[in-house]
C-alpha positions as CSV (number, residue, x, y, z in Angstrom):
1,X,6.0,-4.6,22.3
2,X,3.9,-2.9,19.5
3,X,4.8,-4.0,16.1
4,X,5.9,-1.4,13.3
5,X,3.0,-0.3,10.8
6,X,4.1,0.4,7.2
7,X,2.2,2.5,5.2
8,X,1.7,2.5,1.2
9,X,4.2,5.5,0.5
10,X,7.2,3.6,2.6
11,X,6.4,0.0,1.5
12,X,6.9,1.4,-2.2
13,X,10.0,3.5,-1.2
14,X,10.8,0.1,0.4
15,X,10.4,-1.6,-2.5
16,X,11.9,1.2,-4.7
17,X,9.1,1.3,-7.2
18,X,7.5,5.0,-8.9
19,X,3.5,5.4,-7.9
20,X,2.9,4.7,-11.5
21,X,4.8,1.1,-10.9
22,X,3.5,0.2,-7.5
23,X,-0.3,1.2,-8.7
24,X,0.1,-1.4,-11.6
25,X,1.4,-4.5,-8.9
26,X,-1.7,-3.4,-6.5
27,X,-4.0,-3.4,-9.6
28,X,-5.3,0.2,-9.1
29,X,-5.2,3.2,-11.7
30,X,-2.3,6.2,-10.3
31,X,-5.3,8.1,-9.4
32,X,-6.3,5.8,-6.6
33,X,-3.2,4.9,-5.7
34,X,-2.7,8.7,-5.2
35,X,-5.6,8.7,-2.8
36,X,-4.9,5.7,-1.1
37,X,-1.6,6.9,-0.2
38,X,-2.7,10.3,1.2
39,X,-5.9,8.9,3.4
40,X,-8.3,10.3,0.9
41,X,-10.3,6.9,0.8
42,X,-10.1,3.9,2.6
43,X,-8.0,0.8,0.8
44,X,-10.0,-2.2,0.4
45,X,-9.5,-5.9,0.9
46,X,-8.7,-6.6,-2.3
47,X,-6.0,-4.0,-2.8
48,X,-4.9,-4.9,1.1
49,X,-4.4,-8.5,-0.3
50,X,-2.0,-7.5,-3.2
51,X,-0.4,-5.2,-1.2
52,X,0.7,-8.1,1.0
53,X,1.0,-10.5,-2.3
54,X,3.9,-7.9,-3.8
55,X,5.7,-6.8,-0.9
56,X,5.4,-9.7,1.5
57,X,4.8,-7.1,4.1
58,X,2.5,-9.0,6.8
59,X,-1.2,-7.8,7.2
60,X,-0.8,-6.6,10.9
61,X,2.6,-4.5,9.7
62,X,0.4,-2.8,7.3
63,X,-0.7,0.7,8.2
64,X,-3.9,1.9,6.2
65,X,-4.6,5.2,6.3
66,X,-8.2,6.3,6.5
């Protein structure tokens, strides 16, 4: 059975925080944030590793966009 992939935009409505709040947890200005949640660039480790850190969302569940 394949396993559910979360992207950014529904692990923050997950987590019930504004762009502007879940930007600041990731360590990213809104900007990037804004094109990491569209697919407009590619997240990096880094950012992949808070993203796990804040919403204890396992790596494989995470859904990057590209």
């Amino acid at each position: 059975m394949e396993q559910m992939k979360l992207d950014l935009e529904t692990i923050r409505e997950m987590m019930k925080k504004s762009r502007k709040e879940m930007a600041e947890l990731i360590g990213v200005n809104l900007d990037r944030y804004n094109r990491l949640a569209t697919g407009d660039t590619k997240m990096l480790a880094v950012e992949l590793m808070a993203l796990h850190s804040v919403s204890n969302v396992p790596y494989e569940n995470i859904k990057v966009l590209s």
